[in-house]
N, C-alpha and C positions, 0 to 999 in steps of 0.2 A: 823869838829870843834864841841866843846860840848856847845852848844846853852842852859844846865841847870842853873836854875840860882841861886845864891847863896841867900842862908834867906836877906841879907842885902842888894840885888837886888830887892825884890819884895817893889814895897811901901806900905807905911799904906794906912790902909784901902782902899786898889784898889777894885775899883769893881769887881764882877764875870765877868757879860761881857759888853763889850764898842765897841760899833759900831759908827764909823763918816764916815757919806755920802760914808757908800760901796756899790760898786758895782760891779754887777758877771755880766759876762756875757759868754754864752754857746754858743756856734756856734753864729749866727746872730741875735740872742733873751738878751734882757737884763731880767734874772730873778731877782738881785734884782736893787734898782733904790735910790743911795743916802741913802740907808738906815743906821738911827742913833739911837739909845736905849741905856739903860744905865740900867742894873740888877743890884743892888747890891747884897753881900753876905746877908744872912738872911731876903730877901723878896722874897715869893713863886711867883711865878710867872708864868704866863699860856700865850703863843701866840699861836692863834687860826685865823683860816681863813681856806677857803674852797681849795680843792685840785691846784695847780699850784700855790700860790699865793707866794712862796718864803721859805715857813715853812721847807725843805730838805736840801733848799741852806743855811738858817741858820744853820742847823745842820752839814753842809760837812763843813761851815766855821769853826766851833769852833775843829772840829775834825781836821782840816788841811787836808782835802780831795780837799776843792777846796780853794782859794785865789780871795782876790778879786783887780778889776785894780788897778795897782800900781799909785800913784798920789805924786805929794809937798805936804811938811809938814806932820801931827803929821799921824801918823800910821792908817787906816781907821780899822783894829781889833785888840782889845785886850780883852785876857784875864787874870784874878788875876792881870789887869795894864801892864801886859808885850806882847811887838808885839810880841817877837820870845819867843819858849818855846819848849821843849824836847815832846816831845808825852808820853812818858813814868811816866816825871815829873808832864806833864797836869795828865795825870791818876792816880797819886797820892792826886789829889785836888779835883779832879771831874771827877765822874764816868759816863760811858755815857750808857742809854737802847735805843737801836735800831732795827730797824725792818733788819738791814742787818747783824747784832750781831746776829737773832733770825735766820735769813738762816744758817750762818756760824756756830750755833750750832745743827741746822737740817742734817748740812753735815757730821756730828761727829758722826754717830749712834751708834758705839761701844765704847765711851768716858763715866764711869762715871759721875754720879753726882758730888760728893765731886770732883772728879779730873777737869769736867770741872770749877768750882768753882776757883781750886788753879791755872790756865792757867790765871786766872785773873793779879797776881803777873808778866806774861813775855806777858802779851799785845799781845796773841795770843793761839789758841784753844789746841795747842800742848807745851810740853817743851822743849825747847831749847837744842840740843846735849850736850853744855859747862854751862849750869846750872842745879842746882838740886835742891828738892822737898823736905826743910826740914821740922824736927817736929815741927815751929814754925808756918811756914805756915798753914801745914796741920790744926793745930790749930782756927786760925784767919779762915779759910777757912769752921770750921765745926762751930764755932762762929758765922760767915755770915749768916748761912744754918738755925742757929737756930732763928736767928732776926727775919727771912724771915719767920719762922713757916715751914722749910723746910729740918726738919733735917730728916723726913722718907723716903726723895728721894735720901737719901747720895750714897746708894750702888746700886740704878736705874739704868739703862743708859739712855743716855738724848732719844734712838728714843721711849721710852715708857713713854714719858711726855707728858701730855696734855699741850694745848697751856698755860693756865694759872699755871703751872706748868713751864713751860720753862722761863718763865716773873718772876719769881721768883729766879728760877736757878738765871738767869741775874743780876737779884739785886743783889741777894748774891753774884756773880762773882764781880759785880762795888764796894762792900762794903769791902770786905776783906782790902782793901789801906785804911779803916775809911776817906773817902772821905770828904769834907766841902759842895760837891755840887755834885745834878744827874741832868742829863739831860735826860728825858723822853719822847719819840718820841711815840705818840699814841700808850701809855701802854697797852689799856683793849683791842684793836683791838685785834678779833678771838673772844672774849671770850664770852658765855653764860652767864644769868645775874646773876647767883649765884656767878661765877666765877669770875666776875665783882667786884658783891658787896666786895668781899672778898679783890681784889687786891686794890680797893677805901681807906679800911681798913688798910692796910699796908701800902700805900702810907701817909695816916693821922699818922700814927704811926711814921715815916720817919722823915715827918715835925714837930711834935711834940717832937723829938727827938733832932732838931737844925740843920738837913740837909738842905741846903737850895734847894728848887725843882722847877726844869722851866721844864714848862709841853706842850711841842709842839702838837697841834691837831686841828682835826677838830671837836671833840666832844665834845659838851658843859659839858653833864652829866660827864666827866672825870674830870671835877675842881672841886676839893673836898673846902670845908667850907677854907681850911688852907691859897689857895690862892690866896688874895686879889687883885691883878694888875693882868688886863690880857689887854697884847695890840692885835689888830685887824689889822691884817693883807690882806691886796688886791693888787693883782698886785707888787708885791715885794716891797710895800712899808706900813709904819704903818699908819693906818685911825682912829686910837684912841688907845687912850690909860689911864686907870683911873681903879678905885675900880672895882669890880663885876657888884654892882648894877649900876653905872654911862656907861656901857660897855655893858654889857649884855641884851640890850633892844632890843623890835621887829626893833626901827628904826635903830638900829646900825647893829642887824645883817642882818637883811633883805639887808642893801645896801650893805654888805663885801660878804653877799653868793650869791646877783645878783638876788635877787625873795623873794617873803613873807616870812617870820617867824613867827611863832606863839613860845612867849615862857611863859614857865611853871614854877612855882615852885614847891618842894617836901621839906620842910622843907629847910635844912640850902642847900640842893643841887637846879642846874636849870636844866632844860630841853629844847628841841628847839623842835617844829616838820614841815614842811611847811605849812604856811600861803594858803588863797586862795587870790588869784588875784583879 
């Protein structure tokens, strides 16, 4: 059954994503617990909290990787407002950077650049037997490459990319669909600080472009100036939620990471490092 839905099925102004009181549950562990938020399109947005606390389970949700209990009444996830949605159609809306997209391209060692790029279009690292790779693509594909500031890794192959180099590929892979929204799964991990700063730079560039960007991490320094709401994340469920500065304090994070913080500012960016006890 074709689960796409037509322009006149999506509603106005749906949010990007809508969580009510979902919940995952993995073997005998409940990872998330009733959890409900609400992104809308065109608000950057960063959820941050320390490892286990739910931040994968959000992302396998919105991907359709994982589901959460079925329950009465309105739908516990949506995204663009709709419960059901084509995977294919979701990736024309919103592009996803993931840390298990960055394996899946590590296993591709003799794949071009530009080519794993255009793989973006069939939502998989190869082309499809019964589809083919035209010059429209190619286009939109070497388009991507040059946003990215990436167009001298076109004729590469990805096993000769540094890790912030592959973080790039990827973008340009999610962008070729001119996506509404990314979803960024701790983008700068691997990366040295030059490397860092760079990719920070792009990402600002992104958001100032009208992408809208939720930025899943555990790294504070990865919230760039662009985005203002970041909710706080503990034990799969949110412990705050509000602007930067109302969010971003020692007392807020010191009780989401479970021990002191000390934090920092550097101009429009924060910093965390541990507090002493």
């Amino acid at each position: 059954m074709n689960l796409s839905p037509s322009p006149a099925a999506t509603p106005p102004l749906a949010p990007l994503f809508e969580l009510d009181r979902a919940t995952v549950v993995r073997g005998a562990t409940r990872v998330l617990h009733d959890l409900s938020l609400r992104i809308p399109l065109g608000q950057h947005t960063a959820i941050l909290g320390p490892n286990g606390c739910g931040k994968s389970t959000f992302i396998k949700l919105i991907s359709r990787e994982l589901y959460p209990l079925a329950r009465e009444g309105d739908a516990p996830v949506k995204v663009f407002g709709l419960r059901r949605w084509n995977v294919n159609e979701l990736r024309n809306r919103l592009g996803l950077v993931t840390s298990d997209l960055t394996r899946d391209l590590q296993q591709m060692p003799y794949l071009r650049v530009e080519d794993a790029v255009v793989t973006g279009f069939f939502s998989s690292f190869v082309v499809p037997p019964h589809r083919q790779v035209d010059a429209d693509m190619r286009a939109k594909a070497r388009r991507a490459l040059e946003q990215v500031r990436a167009t001298p890794l076109a004729d590469r192959q990805v096993a000769e990319l540094s890790t912030g180099e592959m973080r790039r590929v990827l973008i340009a892979r999610a962008l070729v669909h001119e996506p509404q929204a990314l979803l960024l799964d701790e983008p700068t991990a691997g990366l040295d600080l030059v490397a860092r700063r760079h990719f920070l730079g792009l990402m600002r560039s992104l958001a100032q472009r009208g992408i809208t960007l939720v930025l899943v991490t555990h790294h504070i320094e990865e919230i760039i100036p662009e985005i203002d709401r970041v909710l706080l994340l503990r034990d799969g469920a949110v412990c705050a939620d509000g602007d930067r500065a109302g969010t971003l304090t020692e007392a807020q994070l010191s009780h989401v990471f479970g021990g002191p913080v000390q934090v920092r500012r550097d101009g429009e960016y924060y910093g965390a490092v541990p507090g002493h006890a």
